[in-house]
C-alpha positions as CSV (number, residue, x, y, z in Angstrom):
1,X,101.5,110.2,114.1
2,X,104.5,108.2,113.0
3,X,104.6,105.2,110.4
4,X,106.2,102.1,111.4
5,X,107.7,99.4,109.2
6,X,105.7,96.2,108.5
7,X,107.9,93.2,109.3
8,X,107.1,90.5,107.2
9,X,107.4,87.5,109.0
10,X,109.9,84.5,106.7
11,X,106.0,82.6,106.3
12,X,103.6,85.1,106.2
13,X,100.7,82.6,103.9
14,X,101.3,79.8,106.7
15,X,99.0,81.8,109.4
16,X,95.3,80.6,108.9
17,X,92.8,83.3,108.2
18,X,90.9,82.6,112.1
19,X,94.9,82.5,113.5
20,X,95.5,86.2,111.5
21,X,91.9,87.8,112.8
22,X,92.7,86.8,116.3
23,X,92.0,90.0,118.8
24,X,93.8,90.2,122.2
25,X,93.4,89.6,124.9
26,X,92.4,86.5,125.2
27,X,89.8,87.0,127.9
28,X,87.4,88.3,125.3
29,X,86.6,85.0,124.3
30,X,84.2,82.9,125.7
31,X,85.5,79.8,127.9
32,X,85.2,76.8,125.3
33,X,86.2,79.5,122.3
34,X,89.4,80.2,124.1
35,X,90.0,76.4,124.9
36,X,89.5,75.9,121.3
37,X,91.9,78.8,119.8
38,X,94.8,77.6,122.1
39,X,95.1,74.2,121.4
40,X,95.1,75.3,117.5
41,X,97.6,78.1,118.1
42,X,99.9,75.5,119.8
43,X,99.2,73.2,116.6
44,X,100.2,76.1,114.7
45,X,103.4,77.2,116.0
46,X,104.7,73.6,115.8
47,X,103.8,73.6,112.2
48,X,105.8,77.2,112.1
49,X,108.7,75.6,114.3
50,X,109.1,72.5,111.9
51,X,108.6,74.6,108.3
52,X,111.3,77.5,110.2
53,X,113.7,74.5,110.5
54,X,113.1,72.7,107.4
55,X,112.1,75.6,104.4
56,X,113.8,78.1,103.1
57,X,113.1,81.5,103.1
58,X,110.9,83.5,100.4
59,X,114.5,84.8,98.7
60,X,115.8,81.0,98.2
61,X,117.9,81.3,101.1
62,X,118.2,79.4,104.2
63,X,117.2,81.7,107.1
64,X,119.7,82.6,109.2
65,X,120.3,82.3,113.1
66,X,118.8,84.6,115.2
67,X,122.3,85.0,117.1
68,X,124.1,85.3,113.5
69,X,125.6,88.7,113.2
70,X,127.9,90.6,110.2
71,X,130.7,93.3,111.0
72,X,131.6,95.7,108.4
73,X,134.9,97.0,109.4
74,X,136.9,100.0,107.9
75,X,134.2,102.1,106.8
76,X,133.9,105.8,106.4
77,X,130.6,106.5,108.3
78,X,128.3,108.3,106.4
79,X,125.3,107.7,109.3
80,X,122.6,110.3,108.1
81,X,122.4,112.8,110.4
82,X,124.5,115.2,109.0
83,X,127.5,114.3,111.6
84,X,130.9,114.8,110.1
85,X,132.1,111.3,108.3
86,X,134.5,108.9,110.5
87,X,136.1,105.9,110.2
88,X,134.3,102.6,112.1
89,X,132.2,99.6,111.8
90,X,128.7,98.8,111.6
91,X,127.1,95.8,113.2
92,X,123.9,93.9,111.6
93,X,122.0,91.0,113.4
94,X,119.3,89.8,111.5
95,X,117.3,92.8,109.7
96,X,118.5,95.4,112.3
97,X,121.6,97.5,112.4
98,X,122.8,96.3,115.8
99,X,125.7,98.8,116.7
100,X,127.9,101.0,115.3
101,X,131.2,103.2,115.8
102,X,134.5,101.5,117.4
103,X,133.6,97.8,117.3
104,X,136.0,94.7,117.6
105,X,134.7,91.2,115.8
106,X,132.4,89.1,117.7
107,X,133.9,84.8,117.7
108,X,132.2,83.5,114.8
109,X,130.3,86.5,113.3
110,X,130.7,87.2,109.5
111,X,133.4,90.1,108.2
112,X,133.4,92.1,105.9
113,X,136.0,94.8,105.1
114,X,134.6,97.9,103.5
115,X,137.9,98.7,102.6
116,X,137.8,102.7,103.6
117,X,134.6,103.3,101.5
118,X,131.5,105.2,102.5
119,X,128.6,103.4,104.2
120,X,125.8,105.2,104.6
121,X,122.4,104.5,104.9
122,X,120.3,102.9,102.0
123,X,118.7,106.3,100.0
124,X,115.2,107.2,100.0
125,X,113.5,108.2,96.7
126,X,110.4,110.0,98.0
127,X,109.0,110.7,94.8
128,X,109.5,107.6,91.9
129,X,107.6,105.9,89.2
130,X,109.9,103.0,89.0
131,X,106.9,101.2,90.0
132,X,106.0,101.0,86.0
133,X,108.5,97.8,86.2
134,X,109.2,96.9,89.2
135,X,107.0,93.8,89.1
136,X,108.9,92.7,86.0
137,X,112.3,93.5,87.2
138,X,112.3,93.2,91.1
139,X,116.3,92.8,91.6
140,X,115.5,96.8,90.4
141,X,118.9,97.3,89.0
142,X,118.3,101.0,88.2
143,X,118.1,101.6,91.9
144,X,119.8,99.6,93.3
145,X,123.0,101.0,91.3
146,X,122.0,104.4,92.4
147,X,122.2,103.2,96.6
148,X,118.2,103.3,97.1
149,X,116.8,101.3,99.0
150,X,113.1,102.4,99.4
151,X,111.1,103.8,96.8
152,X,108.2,105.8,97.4
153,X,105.0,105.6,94.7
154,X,101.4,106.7,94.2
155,X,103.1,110.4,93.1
156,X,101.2,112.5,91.0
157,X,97.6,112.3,92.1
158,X,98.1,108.7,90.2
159,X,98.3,105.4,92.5
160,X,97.5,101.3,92.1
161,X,94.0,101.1,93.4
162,X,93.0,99.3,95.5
163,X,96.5,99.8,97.4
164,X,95.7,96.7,99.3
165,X,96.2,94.5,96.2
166,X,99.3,96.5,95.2
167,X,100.8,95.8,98.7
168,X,99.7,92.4,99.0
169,X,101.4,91.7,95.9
170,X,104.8,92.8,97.2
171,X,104.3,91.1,100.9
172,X,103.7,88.2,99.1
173,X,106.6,88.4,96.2
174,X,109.0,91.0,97.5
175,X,111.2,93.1,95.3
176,X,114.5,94.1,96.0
177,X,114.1,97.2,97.4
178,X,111.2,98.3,100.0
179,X,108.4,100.2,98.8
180,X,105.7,102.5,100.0
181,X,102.7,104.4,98.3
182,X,100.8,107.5,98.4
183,X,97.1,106.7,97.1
184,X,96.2,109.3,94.6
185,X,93.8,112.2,94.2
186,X,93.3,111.6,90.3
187,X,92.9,107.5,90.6
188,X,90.2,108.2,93.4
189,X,88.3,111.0,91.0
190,X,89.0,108.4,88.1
191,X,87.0,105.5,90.3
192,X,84.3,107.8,91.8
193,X,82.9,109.7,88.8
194,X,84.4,107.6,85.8
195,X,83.2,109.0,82.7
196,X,82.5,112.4,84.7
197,X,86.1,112.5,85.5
198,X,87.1,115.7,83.6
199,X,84.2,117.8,84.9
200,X,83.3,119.3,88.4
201,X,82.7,116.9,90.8
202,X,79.2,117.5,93.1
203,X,78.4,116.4,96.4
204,X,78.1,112.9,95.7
205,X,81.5,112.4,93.9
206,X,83.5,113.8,96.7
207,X,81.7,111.8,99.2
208,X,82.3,108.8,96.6
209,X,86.4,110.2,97.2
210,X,86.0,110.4,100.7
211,X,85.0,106.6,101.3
212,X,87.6,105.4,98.8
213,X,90.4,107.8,100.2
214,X,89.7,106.4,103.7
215,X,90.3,102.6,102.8
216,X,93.7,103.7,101.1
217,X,94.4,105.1,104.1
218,X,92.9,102.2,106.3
219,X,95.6,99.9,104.0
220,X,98.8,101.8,104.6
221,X,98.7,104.4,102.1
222,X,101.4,107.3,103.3
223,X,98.6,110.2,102.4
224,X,97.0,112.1,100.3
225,X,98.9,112.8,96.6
226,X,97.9,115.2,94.1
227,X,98.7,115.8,90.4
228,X,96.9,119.3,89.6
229,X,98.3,119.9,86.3
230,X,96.8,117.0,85.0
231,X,93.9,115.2,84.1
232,X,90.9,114.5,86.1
233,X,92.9,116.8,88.7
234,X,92.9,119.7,86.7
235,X,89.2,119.9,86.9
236,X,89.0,119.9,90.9
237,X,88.5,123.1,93.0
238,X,90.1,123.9,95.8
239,X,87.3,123.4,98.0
240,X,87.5,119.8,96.6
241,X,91.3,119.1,97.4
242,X,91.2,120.7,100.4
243,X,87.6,118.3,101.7
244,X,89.9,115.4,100.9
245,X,93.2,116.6,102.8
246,X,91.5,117.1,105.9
247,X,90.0,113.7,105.9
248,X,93.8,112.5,105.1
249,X,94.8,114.7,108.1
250,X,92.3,113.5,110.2
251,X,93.3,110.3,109.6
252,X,97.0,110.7,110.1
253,X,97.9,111.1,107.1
254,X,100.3,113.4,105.0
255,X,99.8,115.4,101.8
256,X,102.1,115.6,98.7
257,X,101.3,117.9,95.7
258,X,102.7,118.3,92.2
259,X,100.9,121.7,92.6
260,X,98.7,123.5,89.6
261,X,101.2,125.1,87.9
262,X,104.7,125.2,88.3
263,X,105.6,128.0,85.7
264,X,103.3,131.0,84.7
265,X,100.7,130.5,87.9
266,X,103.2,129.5,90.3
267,X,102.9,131.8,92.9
268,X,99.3,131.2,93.4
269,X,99.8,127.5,93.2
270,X,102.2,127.9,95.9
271,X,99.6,129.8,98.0
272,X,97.3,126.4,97.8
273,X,99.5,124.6,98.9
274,X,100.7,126.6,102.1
275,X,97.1,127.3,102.5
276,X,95.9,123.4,102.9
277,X,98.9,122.8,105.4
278,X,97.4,125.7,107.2
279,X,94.5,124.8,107.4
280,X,94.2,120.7,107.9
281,X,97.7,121.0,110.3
282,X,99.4,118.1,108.5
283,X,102.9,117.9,107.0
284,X,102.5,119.0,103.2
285,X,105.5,118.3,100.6
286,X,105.8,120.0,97.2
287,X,107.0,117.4,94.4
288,X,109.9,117.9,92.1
289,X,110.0,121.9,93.0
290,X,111.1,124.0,90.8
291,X,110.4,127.3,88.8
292,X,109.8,126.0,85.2
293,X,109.2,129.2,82.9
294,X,112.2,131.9,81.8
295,X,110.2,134.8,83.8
296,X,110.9,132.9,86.7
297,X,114.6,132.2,86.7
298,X,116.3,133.3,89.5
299,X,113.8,133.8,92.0
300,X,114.4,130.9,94.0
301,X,115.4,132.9,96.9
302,X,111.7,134.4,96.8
303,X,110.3,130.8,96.5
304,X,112.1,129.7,99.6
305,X,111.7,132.8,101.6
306,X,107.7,132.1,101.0
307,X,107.8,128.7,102.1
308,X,110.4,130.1,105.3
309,X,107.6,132.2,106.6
310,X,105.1,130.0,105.7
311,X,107.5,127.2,108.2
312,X,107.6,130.4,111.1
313,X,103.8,130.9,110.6
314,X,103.6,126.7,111.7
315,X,103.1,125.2,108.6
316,X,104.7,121.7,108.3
317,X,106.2,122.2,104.2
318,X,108.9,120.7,102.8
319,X,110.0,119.9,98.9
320,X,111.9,117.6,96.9
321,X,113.6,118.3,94.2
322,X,115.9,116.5,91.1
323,X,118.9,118.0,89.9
324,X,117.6,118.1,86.0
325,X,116.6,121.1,83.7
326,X,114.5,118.8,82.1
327,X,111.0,117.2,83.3
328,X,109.5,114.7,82.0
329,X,105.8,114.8,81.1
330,X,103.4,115.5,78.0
331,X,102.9,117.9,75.3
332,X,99.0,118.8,76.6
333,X,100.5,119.9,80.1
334,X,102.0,122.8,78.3
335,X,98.4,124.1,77.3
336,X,96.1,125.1,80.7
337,X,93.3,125.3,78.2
338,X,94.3,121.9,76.2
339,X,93.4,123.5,72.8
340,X,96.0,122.6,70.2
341,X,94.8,125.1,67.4
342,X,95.9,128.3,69.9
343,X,98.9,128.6,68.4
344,X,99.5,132.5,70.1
345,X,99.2,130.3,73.5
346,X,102.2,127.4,71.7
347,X,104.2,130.3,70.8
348,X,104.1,131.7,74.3
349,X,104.9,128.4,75.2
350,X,107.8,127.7,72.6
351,X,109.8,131.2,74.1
352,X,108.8,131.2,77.7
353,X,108.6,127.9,79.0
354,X,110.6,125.5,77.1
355,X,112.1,126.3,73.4
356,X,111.3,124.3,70.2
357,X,115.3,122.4,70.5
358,X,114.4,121.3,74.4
359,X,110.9,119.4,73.9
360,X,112.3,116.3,73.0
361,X,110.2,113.1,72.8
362,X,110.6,109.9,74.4
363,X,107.8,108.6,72.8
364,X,105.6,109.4,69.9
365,X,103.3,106.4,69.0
366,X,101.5,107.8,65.1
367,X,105.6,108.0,64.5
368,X,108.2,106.1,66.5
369,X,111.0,108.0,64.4
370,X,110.5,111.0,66.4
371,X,111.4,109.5,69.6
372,X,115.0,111.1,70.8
373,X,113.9,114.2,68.4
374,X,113.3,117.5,69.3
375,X,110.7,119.6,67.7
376,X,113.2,121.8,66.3
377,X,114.5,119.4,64.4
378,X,110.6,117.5,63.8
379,X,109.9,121.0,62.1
380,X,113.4,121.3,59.9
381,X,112.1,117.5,58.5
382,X,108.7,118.7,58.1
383,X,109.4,122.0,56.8
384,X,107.0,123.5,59.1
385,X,107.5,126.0,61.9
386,X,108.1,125.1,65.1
387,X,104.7,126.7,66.3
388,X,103.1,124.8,63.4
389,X,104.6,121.6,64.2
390,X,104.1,121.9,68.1
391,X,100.2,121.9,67.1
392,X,100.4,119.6,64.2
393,X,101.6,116.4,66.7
394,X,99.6,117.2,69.1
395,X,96.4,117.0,67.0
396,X,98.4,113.5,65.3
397,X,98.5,112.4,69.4
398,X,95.5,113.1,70.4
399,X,94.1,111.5,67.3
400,X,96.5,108.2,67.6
401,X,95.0,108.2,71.5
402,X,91.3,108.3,70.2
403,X,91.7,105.6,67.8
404,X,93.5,103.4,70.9
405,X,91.4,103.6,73.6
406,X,92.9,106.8,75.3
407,X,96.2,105.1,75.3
408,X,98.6,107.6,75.9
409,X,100.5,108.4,72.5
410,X,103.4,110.6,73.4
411,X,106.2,111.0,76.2
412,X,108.3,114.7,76.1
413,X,111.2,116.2,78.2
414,X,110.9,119.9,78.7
415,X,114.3,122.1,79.4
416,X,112.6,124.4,81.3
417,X,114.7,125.2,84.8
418,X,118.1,127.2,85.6
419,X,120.7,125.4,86.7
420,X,121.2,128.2,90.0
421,X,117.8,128.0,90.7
422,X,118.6,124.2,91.2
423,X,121.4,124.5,93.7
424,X,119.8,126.8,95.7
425,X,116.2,124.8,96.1
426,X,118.8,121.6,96.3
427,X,120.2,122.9,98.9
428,X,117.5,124.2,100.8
429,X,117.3,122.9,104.6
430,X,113.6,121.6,104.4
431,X,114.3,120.0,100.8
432,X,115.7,116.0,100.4
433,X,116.5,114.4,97.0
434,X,113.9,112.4,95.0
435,X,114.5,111.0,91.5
436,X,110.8,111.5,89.7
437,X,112.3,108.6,87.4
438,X,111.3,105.3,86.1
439,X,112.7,102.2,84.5
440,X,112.4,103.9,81.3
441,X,112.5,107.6,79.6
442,X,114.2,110.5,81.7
443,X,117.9,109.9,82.9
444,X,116.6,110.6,86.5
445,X,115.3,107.1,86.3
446,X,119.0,105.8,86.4
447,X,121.5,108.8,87.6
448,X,119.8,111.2,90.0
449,X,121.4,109.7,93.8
450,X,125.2,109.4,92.0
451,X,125.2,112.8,90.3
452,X,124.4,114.6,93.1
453,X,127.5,112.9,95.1
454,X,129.4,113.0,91.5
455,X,128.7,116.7,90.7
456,X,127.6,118.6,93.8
457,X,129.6,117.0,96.4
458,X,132.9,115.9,94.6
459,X,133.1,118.1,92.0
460,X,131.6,121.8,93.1
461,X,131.3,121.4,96.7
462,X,127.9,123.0,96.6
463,X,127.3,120.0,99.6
464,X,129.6,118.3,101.9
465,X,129.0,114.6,101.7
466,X,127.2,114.3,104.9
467,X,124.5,117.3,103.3
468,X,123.9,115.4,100.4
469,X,123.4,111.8,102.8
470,X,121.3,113.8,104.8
471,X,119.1,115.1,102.0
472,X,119.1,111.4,100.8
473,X,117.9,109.2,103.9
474,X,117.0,111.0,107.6
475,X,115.5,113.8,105.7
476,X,113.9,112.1,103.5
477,X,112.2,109.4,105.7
478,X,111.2,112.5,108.4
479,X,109.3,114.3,105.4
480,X,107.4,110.9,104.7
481,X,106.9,110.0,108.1
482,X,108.5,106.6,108.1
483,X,111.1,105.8,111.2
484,X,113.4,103.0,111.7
485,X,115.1,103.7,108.6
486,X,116.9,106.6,107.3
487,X,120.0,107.0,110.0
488,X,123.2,104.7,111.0
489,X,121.7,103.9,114.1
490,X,121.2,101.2,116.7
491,X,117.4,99.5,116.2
492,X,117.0,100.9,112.9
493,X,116.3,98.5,110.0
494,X,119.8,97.6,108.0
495,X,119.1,99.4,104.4
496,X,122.6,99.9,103.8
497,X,124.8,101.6,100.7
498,X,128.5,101.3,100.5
499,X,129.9,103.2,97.8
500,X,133.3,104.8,96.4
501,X,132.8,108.5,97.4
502,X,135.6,109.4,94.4
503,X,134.1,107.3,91.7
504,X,130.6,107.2,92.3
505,X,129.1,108.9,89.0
506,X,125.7,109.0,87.0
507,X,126.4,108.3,83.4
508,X,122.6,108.4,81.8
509,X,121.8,111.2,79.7
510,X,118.9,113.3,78.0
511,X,119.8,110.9,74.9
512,X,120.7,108.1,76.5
513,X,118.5,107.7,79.6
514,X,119.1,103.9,80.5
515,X,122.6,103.8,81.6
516,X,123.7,102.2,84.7
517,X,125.6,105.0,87.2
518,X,128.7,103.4,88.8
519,X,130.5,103.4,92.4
520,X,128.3,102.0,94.3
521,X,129.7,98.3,95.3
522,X,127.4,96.9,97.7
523,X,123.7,97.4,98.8
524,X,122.1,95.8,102.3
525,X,118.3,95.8,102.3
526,X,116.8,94.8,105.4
527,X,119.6,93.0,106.8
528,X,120.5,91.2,103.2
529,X,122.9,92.0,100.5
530,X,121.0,92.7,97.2
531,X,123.9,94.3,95.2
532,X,127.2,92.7,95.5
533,X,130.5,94.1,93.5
534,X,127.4,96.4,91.4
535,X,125.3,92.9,90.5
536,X,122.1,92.0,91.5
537,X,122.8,88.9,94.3
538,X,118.9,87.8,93.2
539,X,117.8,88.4,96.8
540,X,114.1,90.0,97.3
541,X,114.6,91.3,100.7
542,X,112.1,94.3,100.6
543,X,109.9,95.1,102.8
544,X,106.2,97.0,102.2
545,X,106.1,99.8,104.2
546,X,102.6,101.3,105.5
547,X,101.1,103.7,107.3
548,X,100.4,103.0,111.5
């Protein structure tokens, strides 16, 4: 099963509820129910004839003629596929690219000259928490600069809930870019055993799961996410995860897995993984993948030759990955047995997954002045070790979180991966780009699209610029399952980014992590320009995108 693009129509709230629950074809209705329903459906399209003449649109715009096209002319066309880069033009009518290679100007369409920069289509960020801020900021700056154009949430085995609300929201109030949503393994454990959450769930729970998971999925959700290195999913067997995917696969749905470990039990989470696409037939995706622990540095090849014959065998995996050494996370999801006083297990920690100098903490609520510190240098001002000190905050956290409601108290970054091991999963066929980021915290949030065209394209050539599109957009919608977007193509929906291929450059950092990256000049979203010369234009042109 494919996923199709909900159009929302320019007066969605104007269709009465008994106009909106209408079933087809008309036939089914009795005689004087049918005479009834057609003389207030003909009172109703007048009403949407007269407010489509006299309102403006939802963006503060007058809506445009049908016929009313826009040419960009003198592009480099980057279209998605992977195709070599040419010069052309691209042709929009309304929300839909309408053609695109060798095209003269039409008599009274709009033109705009691209000047020889790249178009390409608008990125896809399959895996983003940019949701935390969104509905506060919805001309979403931080993406927009970056050339996405659809962002993907519910990662993480953590999603809105109900879905239906969270969707409803954006049809109703759109943001700037379009968004979509997995529904989430922990949030449905959370809702079905409450309290319970962190224990073993019995017969009961999971059927509690099973009717929750199936009106996400009734509402659009994508599929079926996972966070298994966290809590309540921490606590689930695999007997549990695996009941739940093949619902989700029964239902059309897709799975996506931040999987139980991705350092010293990697192998065998890898194996769960591969096994539940095995078994339930569906396409599985592996989250922000990566091999996070020194003992596992350099055996990316191994990874990916795994997941190969895993792919010959007939299972449907594929990955995304960001091109950090860092993650962004807590302190606890360092500790498999979440017991702060074993300070062997922190040392092990401390030398073999991420050293003292690269935890370093975005937030720290018993004592802001540790944020942007590591806990090298926390242990130099406390005079402490690093082991010592590792411990010490977490016990301050987890005390700060009691006394708060559970409120989370602290935000780290972990240096944990290899730069090589990065290229090569990067660069992996079966892998597209995602950004893991947010509004706030990691530098992914703000710089992951424009360093991998800054660094990986223009600088090393690890990619050719059509790769790293690819990666971006058709790759990235085929692994989520969404069409009509995603390629430089006739019919498709016009999420567009046009961008300076030699200037286009990230500039947040571990340090700095809210910086605006650069290049990119304009940004279409369904037709409508949301990013002009790198500024917001205020238009909310996105789209919610659901499961069909």
């Amino acid at each position: 099963m494919t996923y199709s693009m909900l159009t929302r129509p320019s007066q969605p709230r104007l269709l009465p509820s008994w106009l909106r629950d209408c079933r087809f074809p008309p036939t089914a209705c009795p005689p004087h129910v049918l005479k009834k329903r057609l003389a207030r459906l003909f009172a109703a399209l007048g009403l949407l004839l007269m407010v489509a003449c006299t309102e403006t649109a939802s963006n503060g715009k007058p809506p445009a003629a049908a016929s009313r096209s826009t040419i960009i002319q003198n592009a480099m066309i980057v279209d998605g596929s992977g195709s070599p880069p040419y010069l052309g033009s691209l042709r929009i009518e309304g929300q839909r690219i309408k053609a695109v290679g060798a095209l003269d100007a039409l008599p009274g369409e709009s033109i705009i000259d691209a000047g020889g920069l790249t178009l390409a289509p608008g990125f896809i960020d399959s895996h983003s928490h940019h949701d935390r801020g969104l509905k506060a900021a919805k001309d979403a700056v931080p993406l927009l600069t970056q050339g996405i154009t659809t962002a993907v949430f519910g990662q993480d085995g953590d999603s809105h809930f109900p879905i239906k609300t969270f969707f409803d929201h954006y049809d109703a109030s759109p943001a700037a870019i379009n968004v979509a949503s997995y529904v989430g393994h922990n949030t449905l454990r959370a809702h079905a055993m409450q309290a319970r959450q962190n224990e073993a769930a019995n017969l009961e729970d999971i059927e509690r799961m099973r009717a929750y998971l199936a009106e996400e999925l009734e509402a659009g959700a994508l599929g079926l996410s996972t966070g298994l290195e966290y809590e309540p999913g921490l606590y689930s067997s695999k007997a549990e995860v695996l009941t739940l995917a093949q619902d989700t696969a029964a239902l059309g749905g897709r799975y996506i897995s931040h999987i139980r470990s991705e350092d010293r039990f990697l192998w065998e989470a890898i194996d769960e993984v591969i096994d539940i696409g095995r078994q339930t037939g569906m396409p599985v995706q592996i989250s922000h993948m990566k091999l996070a622990a020194k003992g596992l540095w350099g055996q990316s090849e191994e990874l990916l030759a795994r997941l190969d014959e895993a792919r010959a065998s007939g299972v449907q995996i594929t990955a995304d990955v960001y091109p950090y050494e860092y993650w962004q996370s807590t302190m606890w999801v360092l500790l498999p047995d979440r017991d702060p006083d074993n300070l062997a297990e922190i040392a092990f920690v401390l030398e073999e997954l991420t050293p003292a100098d690269g935890i370093i903490f975005m937030a720290f609520e018993p004592n802001p002045d540790y944020v942007n510190r590591s806990v090298a240098e926390i242990a130099e001002l406390r005079g402490t070790t690093p082991v010592q000190t590792f411990s010490d905050l977490l016990k301050e956290a987890a005390a700060w979180s009691a006394a708060h409601e559970g409120r989370s108290a602290e935000t780290i970054m972990g240096r944990s991966m290899n730069e090589a091991d990065i290229r090569t999963l990067l660069t992996w066929p079966h892998s597209n780009v995602c950004s893991d980021g947010g509004y706030t915290g990691h530098p992914r949030g703000h710089g992951t699209f424009p360093l991998i065209l800054a660094r990986y394209v223009r600088e090393e050539g690890l990619m050719t610029l059509a790769q790293a599109v690819q990666a971006m957009t058709s790759r990235a919608a085929a692994h989520l399952g969404i069409n009509n977007r995603g390629l430089l193509a006739p019919g498709y929906q016009a999420d567009l980014v046009l961008f300076d291929a030699e200037t286009v450059q990230d500039h947040a950092t571990v340090r700095d992590g809210q910086k605006h990256s650069t290049g990119v000049s304009q940004v279409w979203v369904n037709g409508e320009i949301v990013l002009s010369d790198g500024r917001p234009t205020g238009v909310l042109s996105g789209d919610v995108i659901r499961r069909h």
